[in-house]
N, C-alpha and C positions, 0 to 999 in steps of 0.2 A: 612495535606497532601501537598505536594512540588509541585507543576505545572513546567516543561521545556519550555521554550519557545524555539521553532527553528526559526533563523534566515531561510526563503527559499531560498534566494540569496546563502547564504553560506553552509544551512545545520548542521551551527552549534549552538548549547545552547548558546544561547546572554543571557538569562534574568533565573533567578529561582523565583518562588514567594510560597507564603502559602495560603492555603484556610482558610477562615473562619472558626471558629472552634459554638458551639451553642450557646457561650456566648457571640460571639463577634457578630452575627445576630440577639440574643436579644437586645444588646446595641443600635442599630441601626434602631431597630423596633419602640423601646421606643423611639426613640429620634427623631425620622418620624412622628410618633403620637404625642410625646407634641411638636415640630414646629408648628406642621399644624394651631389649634387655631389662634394662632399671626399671621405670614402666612395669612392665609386666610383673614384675619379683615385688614391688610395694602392697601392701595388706591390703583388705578391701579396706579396712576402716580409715588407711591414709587416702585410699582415692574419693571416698565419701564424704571426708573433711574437704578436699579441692573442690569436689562434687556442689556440695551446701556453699561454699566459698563462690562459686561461679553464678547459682541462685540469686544470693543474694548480690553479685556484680550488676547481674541483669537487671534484678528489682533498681540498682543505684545509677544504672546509666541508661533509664525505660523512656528518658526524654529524648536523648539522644537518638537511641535504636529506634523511635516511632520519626520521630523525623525524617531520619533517613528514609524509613522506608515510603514515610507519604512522599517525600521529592523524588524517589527513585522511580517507584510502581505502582503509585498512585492510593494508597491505603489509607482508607478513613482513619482519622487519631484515634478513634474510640476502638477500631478494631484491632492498631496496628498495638496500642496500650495493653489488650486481653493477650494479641499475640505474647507479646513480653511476660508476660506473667505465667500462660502456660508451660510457659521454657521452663521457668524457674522454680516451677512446680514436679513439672519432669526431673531436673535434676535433682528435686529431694524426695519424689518416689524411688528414685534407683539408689540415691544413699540409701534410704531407709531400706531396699526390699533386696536390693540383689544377693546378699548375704544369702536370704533364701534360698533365690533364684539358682545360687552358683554352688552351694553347698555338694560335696559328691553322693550320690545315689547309690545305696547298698542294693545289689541284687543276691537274690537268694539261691546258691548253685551249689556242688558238690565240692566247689573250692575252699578252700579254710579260709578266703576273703574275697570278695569280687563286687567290686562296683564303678561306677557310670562318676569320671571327672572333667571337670570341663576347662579348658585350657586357651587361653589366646592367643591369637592366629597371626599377629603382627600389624602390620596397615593397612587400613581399609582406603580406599577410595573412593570420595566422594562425590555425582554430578549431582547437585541439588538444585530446582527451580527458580522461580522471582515471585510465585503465587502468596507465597506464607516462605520468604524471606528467612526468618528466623526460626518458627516451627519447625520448618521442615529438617534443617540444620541440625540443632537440639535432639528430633524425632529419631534419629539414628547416633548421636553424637556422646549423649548423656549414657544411653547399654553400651556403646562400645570402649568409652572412658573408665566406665567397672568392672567390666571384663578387663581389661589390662591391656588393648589395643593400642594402638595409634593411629594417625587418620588425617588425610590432605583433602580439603575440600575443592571443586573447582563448581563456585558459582555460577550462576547465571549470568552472563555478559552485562543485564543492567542493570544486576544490583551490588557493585564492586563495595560501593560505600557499608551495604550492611553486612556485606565478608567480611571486613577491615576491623569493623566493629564486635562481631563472633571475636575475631583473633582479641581483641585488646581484652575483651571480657573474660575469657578464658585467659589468660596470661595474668591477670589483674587477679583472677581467685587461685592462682598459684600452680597452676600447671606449671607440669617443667620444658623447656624447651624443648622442643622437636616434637614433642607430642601430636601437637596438632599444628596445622598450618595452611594459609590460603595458598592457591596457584591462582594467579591471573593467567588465563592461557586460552589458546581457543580449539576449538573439537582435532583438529587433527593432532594438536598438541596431547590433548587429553588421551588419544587415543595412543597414541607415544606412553603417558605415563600408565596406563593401564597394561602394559606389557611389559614392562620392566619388574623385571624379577625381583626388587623389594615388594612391590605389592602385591597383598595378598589376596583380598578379592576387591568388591566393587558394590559398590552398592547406586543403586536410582529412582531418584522421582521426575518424573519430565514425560515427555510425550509417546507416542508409540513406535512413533518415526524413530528416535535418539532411542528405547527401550531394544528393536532391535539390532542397531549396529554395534550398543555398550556389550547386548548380551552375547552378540555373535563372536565381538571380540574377547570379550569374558571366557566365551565356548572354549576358543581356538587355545587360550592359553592355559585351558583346566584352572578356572580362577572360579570361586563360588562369588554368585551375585545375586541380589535381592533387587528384582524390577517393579516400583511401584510407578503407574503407567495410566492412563486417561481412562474415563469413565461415561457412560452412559446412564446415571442413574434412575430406575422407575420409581416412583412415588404414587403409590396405588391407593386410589379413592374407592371404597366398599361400599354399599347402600346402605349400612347401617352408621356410616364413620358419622361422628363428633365434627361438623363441617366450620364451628369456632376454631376449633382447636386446630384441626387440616389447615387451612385458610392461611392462619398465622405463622405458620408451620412451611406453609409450601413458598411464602413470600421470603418468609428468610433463608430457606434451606438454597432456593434459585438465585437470588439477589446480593447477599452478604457479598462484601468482593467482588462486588459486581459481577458476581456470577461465576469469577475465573475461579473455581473450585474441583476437583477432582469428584468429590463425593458429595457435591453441588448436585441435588433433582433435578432429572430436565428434561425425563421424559414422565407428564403427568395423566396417567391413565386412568381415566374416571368410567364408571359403568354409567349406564345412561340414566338409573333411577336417577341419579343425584346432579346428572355432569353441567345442565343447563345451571343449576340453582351453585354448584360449584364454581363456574366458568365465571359467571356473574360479577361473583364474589372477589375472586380471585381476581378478575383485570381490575376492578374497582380499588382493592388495596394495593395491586402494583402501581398502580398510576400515584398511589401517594407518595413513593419515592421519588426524593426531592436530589436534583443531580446538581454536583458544585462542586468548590476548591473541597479537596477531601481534611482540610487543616478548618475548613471551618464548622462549628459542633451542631451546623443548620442542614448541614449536607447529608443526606441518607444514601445516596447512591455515587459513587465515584468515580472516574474515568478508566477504560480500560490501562492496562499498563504500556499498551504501545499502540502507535495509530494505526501499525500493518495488521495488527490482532483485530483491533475494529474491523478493517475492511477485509479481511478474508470472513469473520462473524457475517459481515453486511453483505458479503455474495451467498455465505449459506442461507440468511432471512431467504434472500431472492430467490435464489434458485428453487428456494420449498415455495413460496408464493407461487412461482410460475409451476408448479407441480400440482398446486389445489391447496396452499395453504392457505389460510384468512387470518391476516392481521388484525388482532383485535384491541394491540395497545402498540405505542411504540412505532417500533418497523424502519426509522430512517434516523443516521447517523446524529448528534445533537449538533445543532445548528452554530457554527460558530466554533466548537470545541475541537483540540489538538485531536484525543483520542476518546471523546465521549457517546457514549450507546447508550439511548435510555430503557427502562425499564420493557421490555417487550412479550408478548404473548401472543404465539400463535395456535389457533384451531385447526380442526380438519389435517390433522398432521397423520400420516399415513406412511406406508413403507415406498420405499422410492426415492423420499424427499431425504436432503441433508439431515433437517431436523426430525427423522425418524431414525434413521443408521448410522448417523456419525455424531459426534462429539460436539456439543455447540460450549465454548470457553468465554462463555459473555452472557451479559443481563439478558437471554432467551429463554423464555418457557413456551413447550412443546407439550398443546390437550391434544389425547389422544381418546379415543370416543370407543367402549368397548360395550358390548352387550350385556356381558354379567362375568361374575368370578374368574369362572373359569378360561372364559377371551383374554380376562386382565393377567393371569398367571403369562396365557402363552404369548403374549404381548410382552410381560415382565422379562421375558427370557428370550424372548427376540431382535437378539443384540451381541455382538461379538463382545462386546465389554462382560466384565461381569464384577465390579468392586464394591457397589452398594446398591441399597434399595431400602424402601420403607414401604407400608402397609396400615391403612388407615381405618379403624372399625372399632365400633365401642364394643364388641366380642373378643377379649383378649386369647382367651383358647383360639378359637377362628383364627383370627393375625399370625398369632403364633406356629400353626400348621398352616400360611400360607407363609410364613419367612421360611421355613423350612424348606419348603420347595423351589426358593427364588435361589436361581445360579449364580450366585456372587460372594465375594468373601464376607460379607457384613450387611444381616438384615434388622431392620428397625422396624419393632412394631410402637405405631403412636409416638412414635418420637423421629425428628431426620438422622439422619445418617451422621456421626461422628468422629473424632478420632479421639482416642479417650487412653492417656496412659496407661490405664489399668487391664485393656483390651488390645488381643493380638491385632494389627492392622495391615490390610493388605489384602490383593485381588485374585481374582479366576480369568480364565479365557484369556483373552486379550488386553486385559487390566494387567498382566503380570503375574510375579508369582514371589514365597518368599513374605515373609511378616517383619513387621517393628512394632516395638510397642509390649509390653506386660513383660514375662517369662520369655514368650515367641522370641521375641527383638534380641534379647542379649545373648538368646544362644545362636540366633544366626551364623553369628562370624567366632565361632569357638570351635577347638575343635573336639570332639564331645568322642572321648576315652574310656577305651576298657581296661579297667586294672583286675587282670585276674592273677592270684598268687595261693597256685598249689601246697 
């Protein structure tokens, strides 16, 4: 089967590619499975050398990997260049720390030795996004390579080109073969290789829709999986917040990626001391994002990654308009453009509306207008999402005992919401379940042992 790729900038087929056919995903299974052995028995300090080895591959092919990703999915140079860098920073947190990380844990008991070892599990499988291409990739790829794993990716349908390029990169710092490898395949396939008894769990970043059928199928075959899953995040305005610092804050946390962000603010609930003199503010600096080729270094806001993500975006606008929402920037597809949505802000947003209970995956911010604190908290938490959130107030004690009470895995005070290799990452509710990232991430997929000896 042929795959198209659409360039979103342009609109046009940049790229054709082939799916995998059943012989070509047996080949690849087998070869996942005899790595893993050898793999697994090599020191950590040889897998930390391939580790630093792939680091700096990325740093040497950052022109490459960014291109790809702006023709694929649309990614500003400047962001898709940061993306590359953080990969290759991840890879040499985990040389440097897992040694830590993995070391056995003495417990203290009546036995003459007992403690906590931690072991790899074989292949993971991987469905990872088109949002952050490579992030998200690396996010899971670099703990599971130190652990002693092995790991079959099955990308996102329209970013084949920066799969291709993971593989060369990793192969280029010395991995050995079978280790890792892409599948071109498509969901039914995937769900084929997620049942085959070489694989041992599964891991995901993608939608909520795809989080339940991976993890049902996961269920079914007692397979451990890590569901990282779509987000609703609150970004709460305090009456004492710092509204320089919120402002510049809330434009890039909503906008970056044109919004398509998991841990992207979007829903902005401001008390009403502040929200008029907030609101103001805030449409005024979104409107200065400047929408265009995302290759050109004039361009602040990029096209979405696909023209069907725009116009399902552009029914949820609608439908919250036609519920009581007010456009206050934005609001209609960019005139002319494949797949571009400018910068948009709506008011008056309220329960009911899309843009109060579901997921808005584009350049949309959602004021939500609350009376004081305590409205913002249970506003904060009225959402089946639960993955991030931040908290705005020059009171850092205060912030600090309102993140605690926010239901999500990851609360920010004075700063947006991150993903930060030194920090477990991962959601509540309906976000998912299941961490990557710090310590968390690399014991996920181990399987974590009692040596007890009488």
């Amino acid at each position: 089967m042929t795959v198209e790729i659409v360039n979103p900038t342009t609109g046009r087929v940049d790229y054709r590619h082939e799916l995998l056919d059943k012989a070509g995903i047996e080949q690849r299974l087998q070869a996942a499975a005899g790595a893993f052995p050898a793999w697994s028995a090599t020191s950590l300090q040889e897998r930390a050398a391939v580790l630093r080895a792939i680091g700096a591959q990325l740093r040497e092919r950052k022109d490459d990997i960014q291109g790809a990703m702006t023709r694929e999915m649309g990614k500003l140079k400047v962001e898709a260049l940061a993306e590359v860098e953080k990969c290759a920073a991840a890879c040499e947190y985990y040389a440097d720390h897992a040694a830590d990380y993995l070391k056995p844990q003495l417990i203290d008991t009546e036995a003459q030795r007992s403690y906590v070892r931690y072991e790899p599990i074989g292949c993971v499988f991987a469905v990872m996004p088109w949002n952050f291409p490579i992030w998200q990739v690396f996010r899971f790829l670099a703990p599971a390579f130190m652990a002693g794993n092995v790991a079959l990716l099955k990308h996102a349908s329209n970013v084949p080109q920066c799969a291709d390029l993971i593989n060369e990169v990793v192969r280029a710092g010395g991995l050995p073969d079978g280790v890792f490898d892409v599948l071109h395949i498509d969901n039914d396939q995937a769900a084929d290789v997620l049942r085959d008894r070489r694989v041992k769990a599964v891991t995901l970043t993608g939608s909520e829709r795809a989080g339940r059928s991976i993890a049902a199928n996961a269920g079914d075959q007692l397979k451990k999986c890590v569901m990282e899953l779509g987000g609703s995040d609150a970004f709460v305005v305090l009456d004492d917040a710092d509204l320089d610092k919120a402002i510049d804050a809330a434009v890039k946390s909503r906008f970056d990626n044109s919004g398509q962000t998991c841990i992207a603010a979007k829903r902005f609930i401001v008390v009403e001391a502040v929200v008029d003199a907030f609101t103001e503010r805030f449409v005024a600096a979104a409107g200065e994002r400047r929408y265009g080729d995302p290759a050109d270094a004039r361009t602040t806001l990029a096209p979405m990654a696909r023209a069907d993500l725009r116009d399902e975006l552009h029914k949820q606008v609608q439908a919250s308009v036609a519920k009581g929402a007010r456009v206050l920037a934005g609001g209609e597809p960019v005139d002319g453009s494949h797949a571009g949505y400018p910068a948009t802000v709506l008011d008056q947003v309220g329960p009911g509306m899309p843009a109060y209970d579901e997921e808005l995956f584009g350049p949309v911010a959602a004021v939500i207008r609350v009376k004081d604190e305590a409205e913002a908290l249970q506003v904060a938490n009225d959402t089946r999402f639960g993955l991030g959130g931040s908290v705005w107030t020059t009171d850092a004690a205060r912030g600090e005992a309102f993140a605690q009470q926010m239901e999500c895995g990851a609360a920010f005070v004075n700063s947006i919401v991150k993903s930060d290799v030194r920090l477990p990452f991962g959601g509540s509710k309906e976000s998912g379940f299941g961490r990557e990232l710090a310590e968390h991430g690399i014991h996920e997929f181990m399987n974590i042992k009692t040596i007890y000896v009488a």
